[in-house]
N, C-alpha and C positions, 0 to 999 in steps of 0.2 A: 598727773596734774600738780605735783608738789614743787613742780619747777620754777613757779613763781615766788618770790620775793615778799608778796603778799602774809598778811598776818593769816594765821591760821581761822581766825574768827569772820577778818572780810570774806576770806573765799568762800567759807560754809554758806554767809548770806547770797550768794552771788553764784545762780548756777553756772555747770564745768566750762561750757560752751561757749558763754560771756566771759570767762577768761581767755580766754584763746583766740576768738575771731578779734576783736582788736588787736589783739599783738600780730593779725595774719593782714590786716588791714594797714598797718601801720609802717610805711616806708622805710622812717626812718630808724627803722631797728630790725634791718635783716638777719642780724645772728639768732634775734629771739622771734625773729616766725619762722626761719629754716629747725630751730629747735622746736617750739610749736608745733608745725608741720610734722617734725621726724616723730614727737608722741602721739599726736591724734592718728598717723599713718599706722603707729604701734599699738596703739587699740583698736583700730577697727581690726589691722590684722590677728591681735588675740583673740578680739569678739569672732570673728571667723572660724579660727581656728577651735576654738572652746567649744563653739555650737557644731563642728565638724566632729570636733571627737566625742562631745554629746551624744549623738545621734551612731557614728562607730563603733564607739566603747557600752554606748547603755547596754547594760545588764540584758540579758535574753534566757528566755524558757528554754530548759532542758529539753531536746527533744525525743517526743512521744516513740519510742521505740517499740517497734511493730513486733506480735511476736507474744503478748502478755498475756501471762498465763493467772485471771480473775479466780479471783473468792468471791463467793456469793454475795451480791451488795457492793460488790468494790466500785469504784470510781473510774467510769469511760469518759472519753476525753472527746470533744468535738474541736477538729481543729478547720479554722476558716483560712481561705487562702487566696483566691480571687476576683471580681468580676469583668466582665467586658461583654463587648457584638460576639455572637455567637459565628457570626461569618468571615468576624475578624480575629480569630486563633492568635493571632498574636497582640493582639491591643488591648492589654489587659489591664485594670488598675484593683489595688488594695481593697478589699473586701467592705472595711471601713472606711472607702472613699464614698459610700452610701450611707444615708443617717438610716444605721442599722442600730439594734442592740449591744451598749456596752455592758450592760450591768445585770443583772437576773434582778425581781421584785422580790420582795420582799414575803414572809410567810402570809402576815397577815392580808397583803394587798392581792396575795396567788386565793387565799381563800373567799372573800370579795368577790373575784372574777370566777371561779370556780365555781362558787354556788349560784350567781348570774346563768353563768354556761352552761350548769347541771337544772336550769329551774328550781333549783330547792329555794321552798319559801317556807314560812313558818305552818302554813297549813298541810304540807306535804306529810303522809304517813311516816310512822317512825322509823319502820323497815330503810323508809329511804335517806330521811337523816344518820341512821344508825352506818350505813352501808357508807355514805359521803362523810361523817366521820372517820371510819376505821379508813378508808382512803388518804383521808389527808393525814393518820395520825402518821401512817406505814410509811409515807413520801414525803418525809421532811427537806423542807428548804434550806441549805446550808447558807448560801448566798456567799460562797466564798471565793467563786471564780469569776476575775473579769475577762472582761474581754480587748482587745486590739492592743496587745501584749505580743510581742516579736518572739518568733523560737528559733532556735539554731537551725541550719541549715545546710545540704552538703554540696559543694561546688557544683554538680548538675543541677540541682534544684535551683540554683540561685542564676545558671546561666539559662534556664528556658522560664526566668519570668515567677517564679514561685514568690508569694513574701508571705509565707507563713504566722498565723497569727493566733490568738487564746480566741475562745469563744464563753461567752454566760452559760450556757447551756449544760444543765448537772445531769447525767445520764450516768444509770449505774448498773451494773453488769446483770441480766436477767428480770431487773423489776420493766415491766410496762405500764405505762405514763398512759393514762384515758387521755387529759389533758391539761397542761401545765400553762401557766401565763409566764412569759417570759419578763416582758416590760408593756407598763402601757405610756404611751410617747402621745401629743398632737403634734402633727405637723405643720408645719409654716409653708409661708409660699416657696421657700428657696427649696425647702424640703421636696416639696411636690415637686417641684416644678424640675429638679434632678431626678428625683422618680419615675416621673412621665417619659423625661427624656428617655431615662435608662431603658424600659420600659417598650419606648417607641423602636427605641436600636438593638433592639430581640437580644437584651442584656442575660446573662446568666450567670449563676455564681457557682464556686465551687469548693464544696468542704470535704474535711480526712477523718474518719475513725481508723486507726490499727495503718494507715496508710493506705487504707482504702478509698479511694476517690468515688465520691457523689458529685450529682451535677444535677442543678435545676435552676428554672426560669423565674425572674422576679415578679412578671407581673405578666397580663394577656390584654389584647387589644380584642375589641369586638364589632362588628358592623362597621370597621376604617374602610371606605373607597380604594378601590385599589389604585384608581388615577390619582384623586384629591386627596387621599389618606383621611387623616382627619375630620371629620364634618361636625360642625357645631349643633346640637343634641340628634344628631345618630347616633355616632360612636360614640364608644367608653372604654377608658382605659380603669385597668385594675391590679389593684398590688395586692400579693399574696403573704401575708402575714403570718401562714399558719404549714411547719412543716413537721412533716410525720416523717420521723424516720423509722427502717427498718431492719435490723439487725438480726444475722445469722450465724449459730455459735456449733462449735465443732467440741463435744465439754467443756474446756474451761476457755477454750480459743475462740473471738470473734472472727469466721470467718467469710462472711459477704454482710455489704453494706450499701444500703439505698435510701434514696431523698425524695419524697413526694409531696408537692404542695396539691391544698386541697380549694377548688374550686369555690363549694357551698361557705367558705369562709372565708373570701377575697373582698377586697375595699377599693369603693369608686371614687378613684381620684384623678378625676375627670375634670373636675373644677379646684385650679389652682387657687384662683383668689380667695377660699372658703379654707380657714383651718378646719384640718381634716382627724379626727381623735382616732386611734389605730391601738389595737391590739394584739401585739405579735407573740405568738405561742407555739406550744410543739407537744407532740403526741411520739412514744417508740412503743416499739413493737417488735420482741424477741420472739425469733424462731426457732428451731433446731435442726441444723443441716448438716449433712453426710458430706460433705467436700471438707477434705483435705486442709491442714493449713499452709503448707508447701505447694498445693494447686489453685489456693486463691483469687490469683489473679486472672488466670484462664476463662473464665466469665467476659472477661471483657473484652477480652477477645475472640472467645467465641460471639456476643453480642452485636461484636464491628464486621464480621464478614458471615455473612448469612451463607447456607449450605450450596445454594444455587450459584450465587457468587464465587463461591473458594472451590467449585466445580468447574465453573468458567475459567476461572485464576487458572488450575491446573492445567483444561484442555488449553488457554492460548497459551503456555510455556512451553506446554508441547509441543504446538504448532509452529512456534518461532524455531525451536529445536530443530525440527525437522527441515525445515527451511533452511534454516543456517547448514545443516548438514548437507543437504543438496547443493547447497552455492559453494558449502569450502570443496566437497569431493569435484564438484565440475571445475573450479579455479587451481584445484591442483590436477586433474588429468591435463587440462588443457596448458598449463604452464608446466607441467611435465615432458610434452610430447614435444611443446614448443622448443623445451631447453633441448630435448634428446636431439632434434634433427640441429638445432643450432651446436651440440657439441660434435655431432659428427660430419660437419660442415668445416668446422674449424680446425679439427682435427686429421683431417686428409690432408698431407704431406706429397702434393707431385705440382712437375713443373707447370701446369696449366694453373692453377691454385697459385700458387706465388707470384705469376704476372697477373694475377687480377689484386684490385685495390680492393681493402678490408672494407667492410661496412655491417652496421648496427654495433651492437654492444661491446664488443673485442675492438674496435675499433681506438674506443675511448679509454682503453687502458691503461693509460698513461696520466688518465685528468681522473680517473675514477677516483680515485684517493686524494685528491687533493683537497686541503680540508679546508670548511667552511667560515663565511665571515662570521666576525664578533663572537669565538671562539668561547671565550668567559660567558656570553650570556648562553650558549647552546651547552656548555658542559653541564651551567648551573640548573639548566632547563633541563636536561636529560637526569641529571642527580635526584632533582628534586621531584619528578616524575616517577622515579623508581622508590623513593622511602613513601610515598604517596600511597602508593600501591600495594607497598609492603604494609605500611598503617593499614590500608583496608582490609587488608586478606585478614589480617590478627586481630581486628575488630569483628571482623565478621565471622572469625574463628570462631573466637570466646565467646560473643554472641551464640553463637550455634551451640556450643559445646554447654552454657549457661553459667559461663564463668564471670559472665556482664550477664546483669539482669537487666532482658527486654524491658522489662515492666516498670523499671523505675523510676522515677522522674529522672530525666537529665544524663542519664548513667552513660546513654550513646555519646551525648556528646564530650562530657567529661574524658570516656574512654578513647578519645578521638582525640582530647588535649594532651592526654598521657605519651599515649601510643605517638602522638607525632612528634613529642618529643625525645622520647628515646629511642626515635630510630632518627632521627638528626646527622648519628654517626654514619648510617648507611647511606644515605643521600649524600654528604661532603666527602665520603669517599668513594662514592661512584664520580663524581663532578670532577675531583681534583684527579681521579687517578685517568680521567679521558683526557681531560688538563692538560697530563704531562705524556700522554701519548700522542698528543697534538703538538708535540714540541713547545710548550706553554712555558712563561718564565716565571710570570707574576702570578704564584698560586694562592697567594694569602689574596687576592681580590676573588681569586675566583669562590675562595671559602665563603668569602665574605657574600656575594651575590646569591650561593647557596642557601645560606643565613636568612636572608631577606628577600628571597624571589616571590614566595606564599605567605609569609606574616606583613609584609609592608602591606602589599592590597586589600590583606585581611582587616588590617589596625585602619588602614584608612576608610574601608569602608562599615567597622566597625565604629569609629569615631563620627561618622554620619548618622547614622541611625540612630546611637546611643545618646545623641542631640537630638533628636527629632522625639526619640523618647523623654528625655527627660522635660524637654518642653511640655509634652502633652499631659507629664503627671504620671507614666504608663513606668508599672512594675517591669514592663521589657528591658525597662531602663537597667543596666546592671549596678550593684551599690559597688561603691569602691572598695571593701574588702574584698571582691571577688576579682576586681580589677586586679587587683595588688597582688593576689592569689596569684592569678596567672599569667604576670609578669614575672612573679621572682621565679615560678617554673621554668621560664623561658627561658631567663635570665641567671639562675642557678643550675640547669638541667640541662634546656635543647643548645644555649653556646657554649659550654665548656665542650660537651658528646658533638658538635658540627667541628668545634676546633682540631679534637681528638681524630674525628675519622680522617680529615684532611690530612694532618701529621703525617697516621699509619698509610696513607694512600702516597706520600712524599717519600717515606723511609723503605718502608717494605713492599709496595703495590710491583706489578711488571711495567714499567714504563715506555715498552716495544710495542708499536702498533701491530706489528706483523704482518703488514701489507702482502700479498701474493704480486705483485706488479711496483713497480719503480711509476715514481712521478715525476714527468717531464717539466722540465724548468718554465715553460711556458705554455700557458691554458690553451688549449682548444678551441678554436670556434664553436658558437653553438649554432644550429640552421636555427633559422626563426622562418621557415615555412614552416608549420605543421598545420594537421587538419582540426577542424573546431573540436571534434571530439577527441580530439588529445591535448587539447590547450589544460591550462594551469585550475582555470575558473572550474572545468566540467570533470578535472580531476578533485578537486576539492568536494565540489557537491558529492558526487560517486562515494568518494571514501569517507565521507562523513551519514551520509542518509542509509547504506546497505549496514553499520554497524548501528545503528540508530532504531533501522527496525525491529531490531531481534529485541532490545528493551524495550519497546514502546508498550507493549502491554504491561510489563515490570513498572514501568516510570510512571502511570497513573495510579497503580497503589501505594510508592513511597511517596508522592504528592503529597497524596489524600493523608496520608500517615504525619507527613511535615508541616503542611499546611493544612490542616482537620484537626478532628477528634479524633479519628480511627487510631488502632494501637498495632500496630506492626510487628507480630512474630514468626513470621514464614519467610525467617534468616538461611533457612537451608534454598529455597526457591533463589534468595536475593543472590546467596554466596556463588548460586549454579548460574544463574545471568549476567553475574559477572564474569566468570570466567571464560563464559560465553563471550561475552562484548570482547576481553581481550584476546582469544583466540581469532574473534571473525576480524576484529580491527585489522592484525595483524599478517594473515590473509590477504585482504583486500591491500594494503600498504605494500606488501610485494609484491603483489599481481602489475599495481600502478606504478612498482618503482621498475620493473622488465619493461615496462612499455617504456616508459620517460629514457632508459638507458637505451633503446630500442630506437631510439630517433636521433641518438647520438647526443641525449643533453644530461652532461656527469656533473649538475650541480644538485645532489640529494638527497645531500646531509639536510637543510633545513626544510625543501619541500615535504619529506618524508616526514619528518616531525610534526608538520604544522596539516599536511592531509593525512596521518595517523588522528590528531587530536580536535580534528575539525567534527567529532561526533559532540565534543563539548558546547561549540558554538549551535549545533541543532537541539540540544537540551536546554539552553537558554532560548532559543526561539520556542521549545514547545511550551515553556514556561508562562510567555504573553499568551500561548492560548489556551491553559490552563488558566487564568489568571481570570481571562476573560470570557469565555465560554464553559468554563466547568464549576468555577467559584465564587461564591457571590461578596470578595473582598472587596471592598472599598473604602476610603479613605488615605490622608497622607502619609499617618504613621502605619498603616498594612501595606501596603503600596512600597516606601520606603527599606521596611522590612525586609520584602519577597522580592525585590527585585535585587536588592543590594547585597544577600547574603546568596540569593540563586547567581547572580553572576561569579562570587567564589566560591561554588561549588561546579560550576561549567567551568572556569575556570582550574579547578583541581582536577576535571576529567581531561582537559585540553592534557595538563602535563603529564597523566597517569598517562591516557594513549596513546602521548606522542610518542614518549620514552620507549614502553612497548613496540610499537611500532619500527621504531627506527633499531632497538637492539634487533628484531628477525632481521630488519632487512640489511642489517649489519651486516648477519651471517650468510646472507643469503649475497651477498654482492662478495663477499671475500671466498664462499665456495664459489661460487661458478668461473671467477678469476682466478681462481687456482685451478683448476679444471681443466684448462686452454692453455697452448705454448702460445707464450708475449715474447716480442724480441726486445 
């Protein structure tokens, strides 16, 4: 604003604003409102930017690392972290997006309420004063932790929605709290009337000791209509003020941790328009437990699958086992016997045989190999198909092996960010070295297409959601240090390792297709008679629905796991249905590629890919009926969510099984052409 000419003394009387809109006003002096203009455009962009890096850069709570080994009286830490719909797992907002507690009370005002809470009056025996003193002397109030103070956080935490925060709450290693006043607040209408809501959408919140996860409900509804909901003095809504935690110590180690709010001390805030005076307090409650601090977490997952359930769990894995076993041994006798008489068919050498015309599969030996349209997108689809795959198996390794911790927030997916980036290399050197056995010229496009065949759909439909969240306010939303995070991995990590692998697939890969048969200069007709059950449509469904059933018992506990509460650690079941899925996929994908060649039509490069990966597009449909029949999600921003991020995960099975699929039937079309004399 010193731009002006003006004396320093006018401008001070004369706020900034009134210097500048006349000069923006004023025609006849366009060099000094384009200057004008280029300052005010220069402050709002600093005010921007200053209040951006405010909010990035502010200082953050060290975080509470799990693990701490207490002295008597030491200082436990309550860390708050979210709320939301309990049925919408992922709509989650900031703990102190509720007018909760920032501050702890005070000594004198905890003893106030304390002696209210304990009845102590001046007539009460001494025993019982003497007893309510030596209490309050033993459980001094420090008042020296606030609350809704940011803590670090580890890039899982930050991509499943965590926004970790301080809490008032002074809890110290073995003392038990009868009961403590936290703060006493009245609330306002705006107050209640967020309450209520929360409240009404079966809100719950969730805190950490040791990194141990608590979970409870903010308030209960009572007597609501189940049609009408609400009725004006029947129901009553109620906020729960008062939570008892329960802590269980292994010596000097915390290890189990639980949150229970208490009924007989809940507050009817039923009537907004009335300020409502609220007392929110907390009781603990140390125990002494035999588990392990290394086995901790196991509680909660023992808790999510009840005995009856994880007995079920195993007989249907079984039974899909055994199933898939029966279907692969009948589809290989029967395309066994089928090939034996067709190679002893083909292979009788007398003159009767050579005046007859060739037909079914040896016929087309000459179109079998000739390779498919839009080459660049099928190499890129096959590359990226096969690092997909390879990601999975080493997440689901390390998983197994406990080298990724099940249990920790975020750690799956994180290790999912990792992993697909360092195998980057493997996928652009599968893409470019088929590339250049397809006779390819332009392989730097085809790197390229590998690069971005799965991050494009991902970013784009990441950048949907990630607006739908931030609209709503919802911690889903991710902050941009985490954004930034896992661009420069991309950006630093997964393109240099996709450039690299293309390189080594250019310089050193075998670049011979090694066809068993010569490709004739001009395609083959294909019959377009065939019968309906050999048409394109009812081979798609077939090879998408028979590898579909073998997970479908599988696929409603990683749901429940994704889209729930449940905690997911029977990584060895998962790793074993996977390999299942890719064994029967692959199966079923030869079986239909003998017949397709069987009718004389040699275009199988992309059929075979896309009926290998059509199991994808039926885990996207089972998803609307999980969605809708199994969960009680609803709203824009869950909705947005679960459908946006399930389409690229069907999407990531499409190209894992196409890949799959189409390498067997690779092998399986270049044995049985090399098996048969071609003239």
């Amino acid at each position: 604003l010193a731009y002006s000419k003006r004396s320093k003394k006018a401008a001070s009387n004369v706020p900034p604003y009134q210097n500048i809109l006349p000069l923006v006003s004023n025609r006849t002096a366009p060099k000094r409102t384009m200057r004008a203009s280029s300052i005010l455009s220069l402050l709002l962009w600093s005010s921007a930017i200053s209040t951006a890096s405010a909010g990035l850069f502010k200082k953050k709570h060290r975080r509470q690392k799990a693990g701490t080994k207490y002295e008597p009286h030491g200082e436990v830490h309550v860390v708050v972290n979210k709320v939301g719909p309990f049925n919408n797992p992922t709509e989650t907002y900031r703990y102190y997006s509720l007018p909760f507690c920032r501050t702890h009370a005070d000594e004198s005002t905890h003893k106030e309420a304390y002696e209210e809470e304990r009845n102590v009056a001046l007539e009460s025996d001494e025993e019982e004063e003497e007893e309510s003193a030596s209490y309050l002397r033993k459980l001094e109030i420090k008042g020296n932790r606030i609350g809704a103070e940011r803590h670090k956080q580890r890039l899982g935490e930050s991509i499943v929605g965590d926004r970790r925060e301080t809490s008032p709450y002074e809890l110290s290693f073995k003392d038990d709290i009868e009961w403590r006043l936290l703060c006493k607040t009245t609330l306002d209408k705006h107050d209640l009337i967020q309450l209520k809501e929360a409240i009404h959408n079966n809100y719950f919140f969730e805190m950490f000791i040791e990194d141990l996860p608590m979970w409870g409900y903010v308030g209960d509804i009572e007597d609501e209509d189940e049609i009408l909901g609400e009725v004006e003095g029947q129901s009553h809504t109620y906020l729960f003020p008062h939570l008892h935690f329960k802590l269980g110590y292994n010596k000097n180690q915390i290890v189990s941790a639980a949150v229970t709010t208490e009924r007989d001390r809940r507050v009817d805030i039923t009537n907004v328009n009335k300020p409502t005076p609220v007392q929110f307090s907390y009781s603990v409650e140390y125990f002494e437990d035999d588990l392990p601090w290394r086995m901790r977490m196991t509680r909660y997952a023992d808790s999510r699958f009840l005995p009856g359930s994880f007995e079920i769990h195993w007989l249907s894995i079984i039974n899909s086992f055994v199933l898939v076993l029966l279907l692969t041994a009948f589809l290989t006798i029967i395309l066994m016997r089928v090939l034996k008489n067709d190679f002893s068919r083909y292979m009788e050498i007398d003159d009767s045989s050579m005046e007859e015309e060739e037909s079914g599969w040896k016929l087309i030996h000459g179109d079998v190999f000739r390779f498919p349209q839009f080459p660049v997108l099928f190499c890129a689809s096959v590359g990226t198909g096969v690092q997909l795959t390879i990601a999975t198996l080493l997440l689901l390794g390390l998983a197994l092996t406990g080298m990724i911790s099940t249990t920790r927030r975020g750690s799956i997916l994180a290790g999912m960010v990792i992993l697909y980036c360092l195998t980057t290399t493997v996928g652009a050197y599968i893409s470019t070295r088929l590339y250049f056995q397809m006779n390819g010229k332009n392989w730097v496009r085809c790197v390229l297409f590998t690069a971005g065949l799965f991050p494009v759909p991902t970013s784009f439909v990441f950048m949907w959601v990630n607006t739908v969240a931030l609209f709503h306010g919802s911690t889903s939303a991710l902050p941009f240090s985490t954004i930034f995070t896992i661009g420069a991995i991309f950006a630093l990590v997964a393109l240099p390792l996709t450039v690299l692998g293309g390189i080594v697939a250019k310089n050193y890969a075998n670049h011979d297709f090694n066809a068993p048969t010569r490709t004739t200069k001009v395609a083959r007709e294909i019959p377009t008679e065939v019968p309906w059950y050999r048409s394109r449509f009812v081979q798609m469904v077939v090879s998408g629905f028979l590898p579909f059933s073998a997970i479908y018992i599988e696929l409603h506990y990683i749901f429940a796991s994704m889209w729930g509460h449940q905690i997911y650690t029977l990584f060895g079941i998962l790793l074993f249905a996977f390999v299942l899925l890719l064994i029967v996929t692959s199966f079923i994908s030869v079986a239909l590629l003998y017949f397709q060649l069987a009718r004389e039509d040699h275009r199988w490069w992309w059929s075979t890919f896309i009926n290998s990966g059509m199991t994808g597009l039926f885990i996207y449909a089972y998803s609307f009926f999980y969605y809708f029949h199994r969960s009680g999600m609803t709203g824009m921003l869950q909705s947005s969510f679960y459908f946006g991020y399930m389409s690229i995960v069907s999407f990531g099975f499409f190209l894992m099984l196409g890949s799959c699929g189409f390498h067997f039937s690779l092998l399986f079309v270049k044995h049985i052409y090399s098996r048969v004399k071609c003239d």
